[in-house]
N, C-alpha and C positions, 0 to 999 in steps of 0.2 A: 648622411644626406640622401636624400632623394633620390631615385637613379630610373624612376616611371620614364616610359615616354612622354615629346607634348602630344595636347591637344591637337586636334584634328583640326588641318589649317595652320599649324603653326609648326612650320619643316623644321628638320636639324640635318644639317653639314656632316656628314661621317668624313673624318679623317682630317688631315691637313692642319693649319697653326689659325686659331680664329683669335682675333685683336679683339679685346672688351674696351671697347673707349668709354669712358666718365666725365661729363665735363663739371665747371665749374661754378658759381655763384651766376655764371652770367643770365642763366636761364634758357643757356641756344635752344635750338630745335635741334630733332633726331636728326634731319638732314643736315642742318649746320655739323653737327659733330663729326658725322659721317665723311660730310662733304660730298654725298648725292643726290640728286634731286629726289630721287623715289626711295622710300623707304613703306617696311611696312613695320606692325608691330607683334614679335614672336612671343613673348611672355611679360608677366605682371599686370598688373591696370594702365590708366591714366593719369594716375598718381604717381604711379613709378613702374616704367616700364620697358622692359629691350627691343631695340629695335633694327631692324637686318638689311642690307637695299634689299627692292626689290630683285626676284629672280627674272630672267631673261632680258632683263638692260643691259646695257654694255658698259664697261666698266664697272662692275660688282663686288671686285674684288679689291683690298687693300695694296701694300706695297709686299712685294716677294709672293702675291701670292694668296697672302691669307687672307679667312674669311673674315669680315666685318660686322663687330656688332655694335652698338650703342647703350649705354645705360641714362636714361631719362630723368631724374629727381627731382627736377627746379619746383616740382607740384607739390614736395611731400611736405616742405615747411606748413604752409596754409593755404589757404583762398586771397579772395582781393579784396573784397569787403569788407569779411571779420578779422583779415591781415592787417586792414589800415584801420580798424576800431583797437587791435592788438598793440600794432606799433605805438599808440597814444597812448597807451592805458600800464601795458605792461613790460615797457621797455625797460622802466628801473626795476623791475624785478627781475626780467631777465638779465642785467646785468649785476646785480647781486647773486642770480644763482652761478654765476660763470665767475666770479671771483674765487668759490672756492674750490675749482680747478685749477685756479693758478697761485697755490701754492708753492714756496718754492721746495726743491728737494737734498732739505739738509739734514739735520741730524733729530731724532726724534719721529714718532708714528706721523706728526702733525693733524690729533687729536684735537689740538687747541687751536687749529687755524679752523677748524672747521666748526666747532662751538661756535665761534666768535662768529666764522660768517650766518650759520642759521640764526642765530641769536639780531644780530643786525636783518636779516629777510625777515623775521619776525615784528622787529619795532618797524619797519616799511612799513607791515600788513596795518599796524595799531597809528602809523603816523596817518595812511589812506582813509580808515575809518576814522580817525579823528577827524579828518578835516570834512568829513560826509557832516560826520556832528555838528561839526561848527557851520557849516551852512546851513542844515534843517533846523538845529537847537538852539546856536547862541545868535547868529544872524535874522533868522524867520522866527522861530517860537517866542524867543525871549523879547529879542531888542524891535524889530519888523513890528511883531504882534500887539508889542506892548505902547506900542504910540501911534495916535491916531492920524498924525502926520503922516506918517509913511504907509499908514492904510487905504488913507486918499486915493480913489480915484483903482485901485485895485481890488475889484471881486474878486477875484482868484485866491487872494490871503482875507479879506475882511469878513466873510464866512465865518472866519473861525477866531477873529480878532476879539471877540469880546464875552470869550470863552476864558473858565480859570486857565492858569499859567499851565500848572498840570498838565490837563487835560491836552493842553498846544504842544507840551513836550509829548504828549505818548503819540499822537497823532503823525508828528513830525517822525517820528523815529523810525516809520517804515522807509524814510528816506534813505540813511546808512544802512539799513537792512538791505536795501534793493540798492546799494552800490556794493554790499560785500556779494552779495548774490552775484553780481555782473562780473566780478572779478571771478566768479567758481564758472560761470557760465564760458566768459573766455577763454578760462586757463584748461577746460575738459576737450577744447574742439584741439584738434579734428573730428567728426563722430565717429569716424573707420578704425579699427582697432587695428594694435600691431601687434595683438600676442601670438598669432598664426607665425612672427619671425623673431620670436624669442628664442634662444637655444637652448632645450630643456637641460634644465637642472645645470644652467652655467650661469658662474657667481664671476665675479668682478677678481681679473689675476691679480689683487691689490694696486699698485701706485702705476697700471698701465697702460696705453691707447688701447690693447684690447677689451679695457672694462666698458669699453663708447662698444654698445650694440650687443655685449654677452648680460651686461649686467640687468635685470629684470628692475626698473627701476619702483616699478605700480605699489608693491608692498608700501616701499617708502612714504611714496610721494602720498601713499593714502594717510599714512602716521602724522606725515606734515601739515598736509593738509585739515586734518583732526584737530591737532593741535593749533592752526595758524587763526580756525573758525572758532574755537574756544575760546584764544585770548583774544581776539576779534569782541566778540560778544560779552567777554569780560570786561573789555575796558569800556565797550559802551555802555555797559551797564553800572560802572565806577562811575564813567563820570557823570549819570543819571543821578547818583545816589549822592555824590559829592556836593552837586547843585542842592537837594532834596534836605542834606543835612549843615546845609553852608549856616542856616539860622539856628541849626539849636538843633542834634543829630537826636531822631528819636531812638531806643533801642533796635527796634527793627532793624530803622535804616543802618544801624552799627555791623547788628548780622549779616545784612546783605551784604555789604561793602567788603566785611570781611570775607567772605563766602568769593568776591570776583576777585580781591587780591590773593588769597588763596590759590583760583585755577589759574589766574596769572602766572605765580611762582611755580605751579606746579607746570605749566609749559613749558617756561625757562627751564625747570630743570630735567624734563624731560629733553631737551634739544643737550643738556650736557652730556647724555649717555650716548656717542657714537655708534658703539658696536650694536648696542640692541637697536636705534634707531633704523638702523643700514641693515639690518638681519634681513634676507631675501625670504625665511620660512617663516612661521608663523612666530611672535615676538610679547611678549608681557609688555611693551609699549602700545603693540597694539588695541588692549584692552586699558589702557590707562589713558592712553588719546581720546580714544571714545570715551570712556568715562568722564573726563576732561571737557571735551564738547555736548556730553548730555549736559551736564550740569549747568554751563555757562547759558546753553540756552532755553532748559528748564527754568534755572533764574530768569532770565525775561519777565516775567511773566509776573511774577511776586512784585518784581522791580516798576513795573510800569504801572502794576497797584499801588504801591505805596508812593511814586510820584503823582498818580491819578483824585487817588482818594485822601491823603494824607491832610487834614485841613490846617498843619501847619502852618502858619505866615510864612513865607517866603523871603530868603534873605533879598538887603535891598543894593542892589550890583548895577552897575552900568550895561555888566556881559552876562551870560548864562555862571552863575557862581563856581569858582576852581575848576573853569575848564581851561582858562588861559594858562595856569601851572599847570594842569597837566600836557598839555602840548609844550611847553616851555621844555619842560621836564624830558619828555620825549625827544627832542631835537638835544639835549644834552646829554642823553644817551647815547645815542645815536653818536655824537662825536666820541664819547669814551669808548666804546665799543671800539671804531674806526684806530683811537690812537693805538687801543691794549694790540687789535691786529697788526697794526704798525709796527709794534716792538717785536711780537713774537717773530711776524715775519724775518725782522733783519735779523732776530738771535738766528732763527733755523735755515736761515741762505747758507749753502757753502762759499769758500774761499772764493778769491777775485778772479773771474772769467774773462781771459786775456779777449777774449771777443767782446764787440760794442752788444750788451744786454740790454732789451728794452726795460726799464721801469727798473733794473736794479734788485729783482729780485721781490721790487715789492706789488707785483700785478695785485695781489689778491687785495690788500687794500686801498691803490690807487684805482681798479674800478670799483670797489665795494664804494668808496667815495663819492666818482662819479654819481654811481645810480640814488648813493641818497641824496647826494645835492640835487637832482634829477627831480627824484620822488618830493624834495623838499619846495624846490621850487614850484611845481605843478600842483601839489597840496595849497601853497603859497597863493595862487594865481586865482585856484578856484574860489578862496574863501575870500581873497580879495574883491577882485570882479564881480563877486556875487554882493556883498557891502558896497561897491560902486554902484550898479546898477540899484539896486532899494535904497541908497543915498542920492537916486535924483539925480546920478551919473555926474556925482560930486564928493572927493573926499577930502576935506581940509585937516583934518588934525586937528581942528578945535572941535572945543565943546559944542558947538551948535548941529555937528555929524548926529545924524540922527540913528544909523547902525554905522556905528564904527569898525572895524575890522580889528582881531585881535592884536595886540603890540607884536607877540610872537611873530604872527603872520607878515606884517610890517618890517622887521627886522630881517626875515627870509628873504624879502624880496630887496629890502637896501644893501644886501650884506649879496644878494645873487649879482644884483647889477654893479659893484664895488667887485669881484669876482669876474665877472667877464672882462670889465674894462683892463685890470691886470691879469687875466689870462691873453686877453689880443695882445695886451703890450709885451707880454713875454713871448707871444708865438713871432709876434715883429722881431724884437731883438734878437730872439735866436735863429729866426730865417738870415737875417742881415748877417750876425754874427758867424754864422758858420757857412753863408755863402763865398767866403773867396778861399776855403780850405773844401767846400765840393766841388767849387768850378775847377780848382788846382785838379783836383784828383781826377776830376771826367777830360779836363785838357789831358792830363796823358795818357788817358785808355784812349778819346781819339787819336791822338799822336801816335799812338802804337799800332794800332786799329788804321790806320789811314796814312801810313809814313809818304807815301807817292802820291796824294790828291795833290789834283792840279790848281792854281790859284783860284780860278772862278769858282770855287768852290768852300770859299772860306764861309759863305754866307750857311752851306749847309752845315759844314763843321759843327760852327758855331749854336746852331741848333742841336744838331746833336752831343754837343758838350752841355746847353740847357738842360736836354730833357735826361741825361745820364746824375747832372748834379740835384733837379729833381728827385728823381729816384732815391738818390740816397737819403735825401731828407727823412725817408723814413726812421732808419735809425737816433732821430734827433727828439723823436715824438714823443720819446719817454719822459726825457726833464719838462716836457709840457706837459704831458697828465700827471705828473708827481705837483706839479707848483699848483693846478688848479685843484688837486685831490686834498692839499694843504688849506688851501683856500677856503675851498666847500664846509671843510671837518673846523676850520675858524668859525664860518657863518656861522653856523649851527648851534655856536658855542653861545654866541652875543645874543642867540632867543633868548636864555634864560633874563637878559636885563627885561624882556618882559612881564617878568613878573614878580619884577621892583616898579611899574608901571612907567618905567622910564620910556618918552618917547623918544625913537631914533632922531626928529629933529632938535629937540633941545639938547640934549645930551651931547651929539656930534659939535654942535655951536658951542658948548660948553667947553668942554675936557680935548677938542682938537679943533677950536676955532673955526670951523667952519662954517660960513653961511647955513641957517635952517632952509634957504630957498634950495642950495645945493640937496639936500636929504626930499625933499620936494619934486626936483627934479628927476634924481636916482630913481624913487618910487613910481612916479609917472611911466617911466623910460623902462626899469628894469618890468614893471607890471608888462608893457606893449613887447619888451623882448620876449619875456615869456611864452607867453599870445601868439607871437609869431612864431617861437619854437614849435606852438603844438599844430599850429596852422601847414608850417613847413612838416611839420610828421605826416600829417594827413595828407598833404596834396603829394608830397613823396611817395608814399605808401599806395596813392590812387596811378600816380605816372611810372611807378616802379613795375606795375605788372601793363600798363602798353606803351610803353617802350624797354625797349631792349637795351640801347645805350645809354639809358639812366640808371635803368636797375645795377650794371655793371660799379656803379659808387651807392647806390640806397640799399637795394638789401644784402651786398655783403656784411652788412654788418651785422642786422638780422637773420639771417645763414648761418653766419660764424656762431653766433649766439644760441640759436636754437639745436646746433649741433651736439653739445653737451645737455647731458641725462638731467632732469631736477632733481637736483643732490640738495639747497638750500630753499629754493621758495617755490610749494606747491603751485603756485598761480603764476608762475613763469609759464612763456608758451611750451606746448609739448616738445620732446626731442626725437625729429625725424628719423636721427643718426640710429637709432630704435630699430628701426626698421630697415633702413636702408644698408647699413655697413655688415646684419644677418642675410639679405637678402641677397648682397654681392659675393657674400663667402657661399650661398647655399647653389646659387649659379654658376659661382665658379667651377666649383666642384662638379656640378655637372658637364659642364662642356668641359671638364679636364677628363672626365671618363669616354669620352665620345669625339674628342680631336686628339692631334699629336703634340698639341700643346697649347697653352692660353696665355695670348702677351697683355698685357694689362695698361693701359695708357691713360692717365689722369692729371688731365690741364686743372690746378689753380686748387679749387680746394678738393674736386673732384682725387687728387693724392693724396690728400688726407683720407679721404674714405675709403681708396683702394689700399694704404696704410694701414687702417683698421682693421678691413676684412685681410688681409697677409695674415697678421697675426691669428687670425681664427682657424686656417686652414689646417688641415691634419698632416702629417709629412709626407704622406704618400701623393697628395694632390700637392703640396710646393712644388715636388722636384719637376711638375711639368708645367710651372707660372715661371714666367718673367714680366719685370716691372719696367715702365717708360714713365718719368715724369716731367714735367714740363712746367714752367710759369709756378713752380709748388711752393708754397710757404712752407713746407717742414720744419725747414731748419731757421729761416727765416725771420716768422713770425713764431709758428705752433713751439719749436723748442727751447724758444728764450720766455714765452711767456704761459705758458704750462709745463715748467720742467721737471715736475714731478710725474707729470702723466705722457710728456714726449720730450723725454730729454736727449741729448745723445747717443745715451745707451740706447734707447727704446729703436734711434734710427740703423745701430750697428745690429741691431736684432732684427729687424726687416731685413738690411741686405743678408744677413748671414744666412736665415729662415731661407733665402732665394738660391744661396751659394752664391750669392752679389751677380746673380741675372737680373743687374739692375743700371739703367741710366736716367741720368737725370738731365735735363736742358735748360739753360738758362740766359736771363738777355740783363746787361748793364744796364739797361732803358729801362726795364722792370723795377717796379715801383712796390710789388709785389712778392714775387716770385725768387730766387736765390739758387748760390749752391748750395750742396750739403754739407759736403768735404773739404771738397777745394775747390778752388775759382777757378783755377787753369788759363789764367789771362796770358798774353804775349808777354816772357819773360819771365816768366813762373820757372820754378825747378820742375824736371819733368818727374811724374808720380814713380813713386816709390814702388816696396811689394806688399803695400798695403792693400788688399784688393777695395777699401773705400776709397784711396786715392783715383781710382779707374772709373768711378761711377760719375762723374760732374764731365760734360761737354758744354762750353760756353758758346754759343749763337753771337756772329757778331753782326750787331743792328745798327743800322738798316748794312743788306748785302755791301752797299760800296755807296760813296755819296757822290758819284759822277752820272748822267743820264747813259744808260747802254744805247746802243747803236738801233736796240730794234723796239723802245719807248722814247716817248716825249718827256717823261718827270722820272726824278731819280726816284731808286725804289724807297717805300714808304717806313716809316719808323713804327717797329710793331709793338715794343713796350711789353703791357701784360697779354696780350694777343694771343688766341692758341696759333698753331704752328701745324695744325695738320693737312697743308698744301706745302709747306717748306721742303721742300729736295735734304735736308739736314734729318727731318724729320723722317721722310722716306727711308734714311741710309741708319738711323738709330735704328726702326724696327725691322728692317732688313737686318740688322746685326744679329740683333735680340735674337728673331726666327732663327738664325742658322744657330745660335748654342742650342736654342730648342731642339732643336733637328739632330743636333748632335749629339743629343741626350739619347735621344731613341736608337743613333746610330752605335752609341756605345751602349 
């Protein structure tokens, strides 16, 4: 590492114990963190960067003494704009790429978990570009264009309405061209580069938290990316040539078709070769990616001739010919892909984990689930909406529709809104059901917590028994995303009735008695939920960067997300963690050459990234870090549900890397936040000589539920809260500092 001076104007502390604080999702400010009004900024940008009080104010210093510095990041994920264009666009890809981190870590490389997830990021990419299709091709070109009814009254499409069919297909088709575009457009920003905090020539320790930030991820994501715009371009070019040959295939069109199901397969089987895939040097993928994407989009070209010129008769279809199989088809991959991940996962879980697991071991495809019910439904929404609006903002299901929507599409959205309604009813049932086994449990940590409150105080208690059985509900969240990850991977399945041309309302009236008005209704309603899903992403996405106590629920999630590398889908957003978790280890490093020591202090998820960079450190800068963590999901969240890449192990290896110069703080009200070790609640065994038993101190919240003598309101309930005005707080890094000191003393 580095060991220059700074810059001119940007002091450094000789000597003494200087505090690196981190914070977390919430997005504070350098002064929030700090907790002073003045600060200034000593190193990095505005994107991410440390920051110091000012000198000569009072109060400058931390607790015991040491210097205070701040680490900034809430910038590095993205902007606000192309943030909330991102959160709509790319959110199921991001959460495809983050499933295959959470694989679980059992027996075997899990080789096959990772196939399966690129393989699934893959048909996403072909399910988005289908549905661009199906609105430029089978909606506009084919059915729009081809009736004079629905040309009425519309210049914008009647220009080109009485143009061969052809011709409206090649025309239309810069349409998916310029949505696959917008997806490379999204998925390339930030424009700043982080290879300036790559660590030369450091590869990924295999199954580690140190792979977030060593691993070079660009090689890859370029392979992927090659490859995801190949079969991109191949299927639109399949299902050009499918419609072109639906009436009598001429030879040509045989060779083309053949030529895109060709780079197709040869994508897929490029995604089955991990090792070479993931190779950080130069890799014989990466010339067969490219190869792969010349070709597909060389074809174009041929292809939109022989739809242009071809004077074939045109088969005679209601829809753009075999394109409703092939989206059928797609959506029925899609679920087999989902179940094969489903087996593999639970063959390679280990044995039963006497702790409550989230998801069971099966994260990787209960969200790989999620994002394609996600990606399905929003594909669903568009093609929809778009046949509503050119049907006169009318769509009955009979014949008289003049662009009907594909059945497939139809099916999406009956089978999304039949899927929420029994996802609410399960999150009902199991809030009901498992609330008088957390209200038990938070009654007796109050009771323990508060044995001498005086009666007029029942009313607080009982608040604070609330928000403690809150809290745990976490733990409950997994059998809710497994029963909708069941759900979604069903829907998916029943596209395929469309194309037996079964409609979802006769069908339902038939074989399960139900009203066709009920399937009428569903579609209405599940169409408008949608709708409002992407309406609530955007306005989210716009109130999550001005205000500060939104963002604290909106983009944790996006945070969390964008923090893992793109290992599965090129067009996921970039990962910060890139840069931030090299740039914390390359500053530690220096302020551990230039103080007597550096304590590390990281609220929320902000420990996860001072977790990271630990791991990077070389052993002669460990022995002068010590760790404080607070409000952390380590063990929490990150180790139950990436515990191949933060398991247990990986947390006994941060404290040990430390010599266990490490605490952790944590509150019952945290919703959040956890111990690691052990709880250390009132009546616990006292800790053993394990030295992780010494690492968990428990916060009990709020300080006392009586009003003190020298306020009006008892003190406040602080939940995921940071803590660095807490007197608890104050006396953890007072700790810390004196082993520091001790270190140098011996």
């Amino acid at each position: 590492m580095s060991k220059e001076s700074p810059p001119p104007g940007r002091e450094d502390v000789p000597g003494k114990v200087i505090e690196l604080r981190v914070h977390g999702v919430s997005g504070a400010g350098a002064g929030q963190v700090l907790d002073r009004p003045h600060v200034h900024q000593v190193a990095g940008d505005r994107s991410g960067g440390f920051y110091r009080p000012r000198p000569g104010y009072p109060d400058s210093t931390g607790p015991g003494g040491v210097v205070l510095e701040a680490y900034r990041w809430s910038d590095l994920p993205s902007g606000t704009a192309a943030r909330t264009l991102s959160l709509v666009f790319l959110l199921p890809f991001m959460l495809s790429n983050v499933a295959i981190w959470m694989r679980p870590s059992g027996r075997g490389s899990g080789s096959g978990v990772k196939v399966l997830c690129r393989l699934i990021a893959l048909n996403l990419t072909l399910v988005y570009v289908l549905s661009a299709a199906g609105v430029a091709l089978d909606l506009i070109a084919w059915k729009c264009m081809g009736s004079s009814r629905c040309l009425a009254g519309r210049t914008w499409l009647s220009w080109l309405g009485d143009r061969p069919v052809g011709l409206r297909l090649v025309v239309l088709t810069v349409l998916p061209v310029a949505a696959l575009g917008l997806l490379w457009l999204l998925s390339v920003r930030p424009g700043r580069s982080y290879e300036a905090f790559r660590v030369p020539g450091g590869g990924p320790e295999g199954d580690r938290l140190s792979a977030v930030g060593q691993w070079d991820a660009m090689p890859m994501v370029g392979r992927l990316r090659a490859i995801h715009v190949a079969a991109a371009f191949a299927a639109l070019n399949f299902t050009l040539l499918a419609a072109r040959g639906a009436g009598g295939p001429a030879p040509v069109v045989i060779a083309l078709a053949t030529v895109a199901g060709a780079v197709l397969a040869a994508c897929m089987a490029l995604l089955c070769a991990p090792a070479s895939l993931e190779r950080a040097s130069a890799s014989p993928t990466d010339r067969l990616a490219a190869t792969a994407r010349l070709v597909a989009c060389a074809l174009t070209a041929p292809t939109l001739g022989v739809v242009a010129l071809d004077g074939t008769p045109w088969a005679t279809s209601t829809g753009l010919p075999g394109y409703m199989r092939i989206v059928a088809w797609a959506f029925v991959a899609q679920m087999g892909l989902l179940l094969a991940l489903a087996v593999l996962a639970l063959w390679r879980r280990r044995g039963r984990d006497p702790r409550p697991v989230l998801l069971r071991g099966l994260g990787a495809p209960v969200i790989a689930a999620a994002g394609v019910g996600l990606a399905g439904a929003l594909s669903a929404e568009l093609v929809y909406r778009t046949a509503y609006f050119l049907n006169r903002r009318a769509i009955t299901g009979s014949a008289g529709d003049l662009v009907p929507p594909p059945l497939a599409y139809k099916w999406a959205i009956f089978t999304f809104f039949l899927t929420s309604i029994v996802a609410v009813a399960a999150g009902g049932a199991v809030t009901l059901l498992t609330r008088p086994g957390r209200r038990r449990a938070a009654a007796a940590i109050v009771a323990r917590d508060f044995p001498d409150a005086p009666p007029e105080a029942a009313g607080r208690l009982d608040r604070v028994a609330r928000t403690i059985a809150r809290a745990r509900f976490t733990e409950r969240l997994g059998p809710l995303a497994t029963v909708y990850a069941c759900l979604a991977a069903f829907g998916l399945a029943t596209s395929v009735l469309g194309v037996f041309e079964l409609q979802p309302g006769p069908f339902v009236e038939r074989f399960l008695g139900v009203p066709g008005g009920f399937v009428n209704f569903g579609l209405t309603v599940g169409s408008y939920l949608i709708a409002g899903i992407i309406v609530g992403l955007v306005v989210g996405g716009l109130f999550a960067y001005r205000t500060a106590e939104f963002r604290r629920y909106v983009g944790v999630v996006w945070d969390l997300g964008t923090f893992w590398p793109r290992a599965a889908h090129p067009f996921a957003p970039p990962c910060y963690a890139e840069r931030a978790v090299p740039e914390l280890a390359k500053r530690i490093c220096y302020l551990a050459s230039r103080h007597d020591g550096v304590l590390l202090t990281g609220h929320s998820h902000g420990s996860v990234l001072l977790a990271a960079a630990v791991l990077q450190l070389p052993p002669p800068v460990r022995r002068r870090v010590a760790l404080l963590t607070y409000g952390s999901p380590l063990d929490r969240l990150y180790a139950r549900l990436f515990p191949a890449y933060l398991g247990r192990d990986v947390l006994h290896e941060v404290g040990a890397r430390l010599d266990w110069r490490w605490l952790n703080l944590w509150r019952d009200t945290d919703p959040i936040g956890g111990w690691m070790f052990a709880p250390h609640r009132p009546g616990d065994p006292p800790p053993g000589d394990d030295p992780s038993a010494r690492v968990d101190r428990r916060l009990r919240d709020p300080v006392n539920v009586v009003t003190p003598p020298s306020d009006s309101v008892p003190p406040p309930l602080q939940g995921h809260w940071p803590c660095e005005s807490d007197e608890r707080f104050a006396a953890a890094v007072c700790e810390l500092v004196g082993r520091l000191r001790g270190i140098d003393r011996g």
